[in-house]
C-alpha positions in Angstrom: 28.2 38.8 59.6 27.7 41.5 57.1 26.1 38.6 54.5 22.9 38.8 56.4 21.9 42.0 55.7 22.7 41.6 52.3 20.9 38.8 52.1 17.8 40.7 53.5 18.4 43.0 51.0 18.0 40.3 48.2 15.1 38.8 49.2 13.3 42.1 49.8 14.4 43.1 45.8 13.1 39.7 44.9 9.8 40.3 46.8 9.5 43.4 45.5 9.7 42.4 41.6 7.7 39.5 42.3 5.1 42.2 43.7 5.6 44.4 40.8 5.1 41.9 38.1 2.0 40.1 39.8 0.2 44.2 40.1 1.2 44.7 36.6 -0.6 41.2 35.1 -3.8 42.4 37.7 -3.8 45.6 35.7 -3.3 44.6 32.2 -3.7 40.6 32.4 -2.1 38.7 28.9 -4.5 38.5 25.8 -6.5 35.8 25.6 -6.1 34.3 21.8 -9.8 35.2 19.9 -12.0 32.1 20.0 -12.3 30.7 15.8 -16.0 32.4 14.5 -18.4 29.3 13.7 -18.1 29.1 9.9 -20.9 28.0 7.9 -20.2 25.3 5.2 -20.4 26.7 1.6 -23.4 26.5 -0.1 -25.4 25.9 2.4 -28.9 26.2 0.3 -27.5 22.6 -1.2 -26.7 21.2 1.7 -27.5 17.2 1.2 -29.0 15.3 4.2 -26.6 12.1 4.4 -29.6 9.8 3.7 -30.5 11.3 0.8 -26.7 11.5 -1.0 -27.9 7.8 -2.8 -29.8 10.2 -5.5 -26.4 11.9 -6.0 -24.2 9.3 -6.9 -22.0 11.0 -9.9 -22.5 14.1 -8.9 -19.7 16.8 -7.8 -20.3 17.5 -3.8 -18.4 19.3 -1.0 -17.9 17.6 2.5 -17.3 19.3 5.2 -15.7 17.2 8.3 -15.1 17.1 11.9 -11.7 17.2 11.2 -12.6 20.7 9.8 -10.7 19.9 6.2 -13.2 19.8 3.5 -12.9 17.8 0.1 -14.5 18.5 -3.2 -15.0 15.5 -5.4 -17.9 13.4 -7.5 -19.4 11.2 -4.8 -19.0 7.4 -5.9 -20.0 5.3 -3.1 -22.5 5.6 -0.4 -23.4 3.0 2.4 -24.8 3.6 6.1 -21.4 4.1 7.2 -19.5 5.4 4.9 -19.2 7.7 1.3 -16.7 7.7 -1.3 -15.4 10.5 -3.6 -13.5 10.8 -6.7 -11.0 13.0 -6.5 -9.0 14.8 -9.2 -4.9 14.0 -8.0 -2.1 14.9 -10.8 -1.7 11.3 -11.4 -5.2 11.2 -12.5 -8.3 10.2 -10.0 -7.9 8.7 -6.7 -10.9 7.4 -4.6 -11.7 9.0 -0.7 -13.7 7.1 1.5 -14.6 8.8 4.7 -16.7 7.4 7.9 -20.1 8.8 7.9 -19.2 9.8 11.8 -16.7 12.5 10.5 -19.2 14.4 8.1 -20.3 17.5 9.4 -21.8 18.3 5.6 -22.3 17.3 2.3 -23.2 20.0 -0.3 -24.1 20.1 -3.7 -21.7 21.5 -5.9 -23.7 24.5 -7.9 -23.0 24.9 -11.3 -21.9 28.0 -13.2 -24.1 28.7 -16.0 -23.0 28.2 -19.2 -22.4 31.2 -21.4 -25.1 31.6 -24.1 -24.5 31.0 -27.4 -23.9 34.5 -29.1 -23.6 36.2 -25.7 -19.8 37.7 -25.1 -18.7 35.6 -22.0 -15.6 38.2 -21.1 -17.0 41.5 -19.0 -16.4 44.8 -20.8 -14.3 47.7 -18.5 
């Protein structure tokens, strides 16, 4: 007979931790993880509309994807559905085609200026 009282005992513990854990997430509730800031593809002053990349072809671009990778590479190929780059791979270049439905962006690659000729190219301290 004495096991019922323990047993009261227990379940009133149990009830009581459960209590105690379910004030303590009330007052200080589990961090919610940040939400990723909207980041803006690079160069966004040559940003290429996708209809225009035909008067491109050959030139170094960016593309910026809904995947959210983004490949840098001399555009080859473009078609209604589709664009391919040349990309640089150790073994030499390999060609990337990629649906027109994944392309967030395309971007011109700018160029760094040349260094003029009798102009020192390295900055002095």
């Amino acid at each position: 007979m004495r096991t019922q009282p323990l047993m009261i005992v227990k379940l009133f513990t149990t009830a009581l931790v459960l209590g105690a854990t379910a004030a303590a997430y009330a007052a200080n509730p589990p961090a919610t993880p940040a939400k990723p800031k909207a980041v803006a593809p690079e160069h966004a002053e040559n940003t290429v509309a996708y209809d225009e990349l035909r008067l491109f072809i050959g030139k170094r671009v960016i593309v910026h994807t809904t995947f959210k990778t983004t490949r840098t590479g001399v555009l080859t190929q473009v078609s209604n559905t589709q664009l391919t780059l040349g990309i640089e791979a150790p073994g030499g270049t390999t060609e990337l085609t990629m649906p027109k439905n994944t392309i967030v962006s395309v971007a011109l690659v700018s160029a760094t200026p040349a260094p003029q000729p009798g102009t020192p190219s390295a900055k002095k301290n």
